[in-house]
C-alpha positions as CSV (number, residue, x, y, z in Angstrom):
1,X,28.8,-2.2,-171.9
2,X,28.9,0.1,-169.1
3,X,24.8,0.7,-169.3
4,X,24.5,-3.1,-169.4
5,X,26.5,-3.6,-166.0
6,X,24.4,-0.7,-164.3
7,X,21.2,-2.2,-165.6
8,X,22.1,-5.6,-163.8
9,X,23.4,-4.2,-160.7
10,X,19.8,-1.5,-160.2
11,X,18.0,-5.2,-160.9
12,X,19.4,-7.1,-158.5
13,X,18.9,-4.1,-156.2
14,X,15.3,-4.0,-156.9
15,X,14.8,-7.6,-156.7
16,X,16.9,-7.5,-153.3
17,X,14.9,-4.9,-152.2
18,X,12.1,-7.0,-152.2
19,X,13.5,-10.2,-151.2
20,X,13.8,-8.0,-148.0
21,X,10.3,-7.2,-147.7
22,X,9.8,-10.9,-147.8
23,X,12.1,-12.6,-145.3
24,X,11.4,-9.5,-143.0
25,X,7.5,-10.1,-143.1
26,X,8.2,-13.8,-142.7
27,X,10.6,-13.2,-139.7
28,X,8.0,-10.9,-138.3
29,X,4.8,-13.3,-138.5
30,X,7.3,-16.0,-137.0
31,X,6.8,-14.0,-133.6
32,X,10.5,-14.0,-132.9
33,X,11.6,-10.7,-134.1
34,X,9.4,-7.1,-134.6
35,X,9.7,-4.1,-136.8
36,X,12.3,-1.2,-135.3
37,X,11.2,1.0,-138.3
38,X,8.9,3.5,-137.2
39,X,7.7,4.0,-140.8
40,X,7.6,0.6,-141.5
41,X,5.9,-0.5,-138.3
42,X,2.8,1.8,-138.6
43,X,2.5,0.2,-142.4
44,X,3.2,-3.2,-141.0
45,X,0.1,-2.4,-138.6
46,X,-2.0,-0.7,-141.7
47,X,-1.1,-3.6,-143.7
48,X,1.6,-5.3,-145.0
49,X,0.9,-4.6,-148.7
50,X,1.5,-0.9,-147.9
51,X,5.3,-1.9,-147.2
52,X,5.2,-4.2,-150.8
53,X,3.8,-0.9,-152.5
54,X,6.8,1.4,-150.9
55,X,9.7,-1.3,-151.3
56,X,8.7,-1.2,-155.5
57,X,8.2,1.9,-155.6
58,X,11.3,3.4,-153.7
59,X,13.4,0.6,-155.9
60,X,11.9,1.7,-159.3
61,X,12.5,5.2,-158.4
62,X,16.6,4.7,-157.3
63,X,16.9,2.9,-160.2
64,X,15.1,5.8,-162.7
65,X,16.9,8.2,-161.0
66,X,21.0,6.4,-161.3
67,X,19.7,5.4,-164.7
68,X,19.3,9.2,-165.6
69,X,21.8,10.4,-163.8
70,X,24.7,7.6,-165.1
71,X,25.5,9.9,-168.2
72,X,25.9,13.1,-166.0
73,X,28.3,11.1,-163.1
74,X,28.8,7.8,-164.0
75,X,31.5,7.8,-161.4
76,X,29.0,8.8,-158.1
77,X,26.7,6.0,-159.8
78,X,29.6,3.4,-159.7
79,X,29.9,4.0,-156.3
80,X,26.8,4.4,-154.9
81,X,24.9,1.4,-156.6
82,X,27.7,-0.8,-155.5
83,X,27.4,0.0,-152.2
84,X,23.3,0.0,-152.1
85,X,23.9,-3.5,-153.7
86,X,26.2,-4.4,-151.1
87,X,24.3,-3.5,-148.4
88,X,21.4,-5.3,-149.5
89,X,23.3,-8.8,-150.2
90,X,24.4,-8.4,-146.5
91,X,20.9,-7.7,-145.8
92,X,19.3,-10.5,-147.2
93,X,21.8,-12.8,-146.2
94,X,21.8,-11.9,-142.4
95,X,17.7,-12.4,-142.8
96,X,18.2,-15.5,-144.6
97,X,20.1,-16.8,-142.3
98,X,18.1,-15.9,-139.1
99,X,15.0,-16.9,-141.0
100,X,16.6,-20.5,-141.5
101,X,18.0,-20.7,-137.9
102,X,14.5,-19.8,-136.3
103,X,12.9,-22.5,-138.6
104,X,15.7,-25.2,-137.4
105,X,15.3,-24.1,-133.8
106,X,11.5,-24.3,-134.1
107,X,12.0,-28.3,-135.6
108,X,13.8,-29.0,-132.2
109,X,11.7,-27.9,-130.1
């Protein structure tokens, strides 16, 4: 039951993962906010499929390596996928939110 839990929680991260790709790219082309990455911002300027390729592939590869490392310390998994999957709710949420406020400010004015 353990495995099935871990499994849920490295999906949502991965899915989170690229929900931030998304409503940062869409916060980006709205004008109002730019990239402070330095990694991210010269992919941004390369293209922003680059930073697509690099968000699924960093995600599939946290989640092969807790997924092969939850037999060995299941305890340092516990831990550090809930706080990865932490971090990203409070991620997405804070650019969810902005995104929604820039959108209502841009309908008043």
């Amino acid at each position: 039951m353990r495995d099935v839990w871990l499994a849920i929680k490295l999906a949502l991260i991965f899915l989170l993962n690229l929900a931030d790709y998304f409503l940062t790219r869409e916060m980006i082309h709205s004008g109002l906010v730019r990239e402070v990455n330095p990694v991210m911002l010269r992919l941004f300027y390369l293209g922003p499929e680059y930073i697509l390729a690099l968000k699924i592939l960093s995600g599939a590869l946290f989640f092969s390596y807790m997924w092969n490392l939850r037999k060995k310390r299941p305890r340092m998994v516990q831990i550090l996928t809930t706080a990865v999957l932490a971090f990203f709710v409070l991620l997405v949420a804070y650019l969810y939110l902005n995104l929604t406020y820039v959108r209502v400010i841009e309908r008043l004015f």
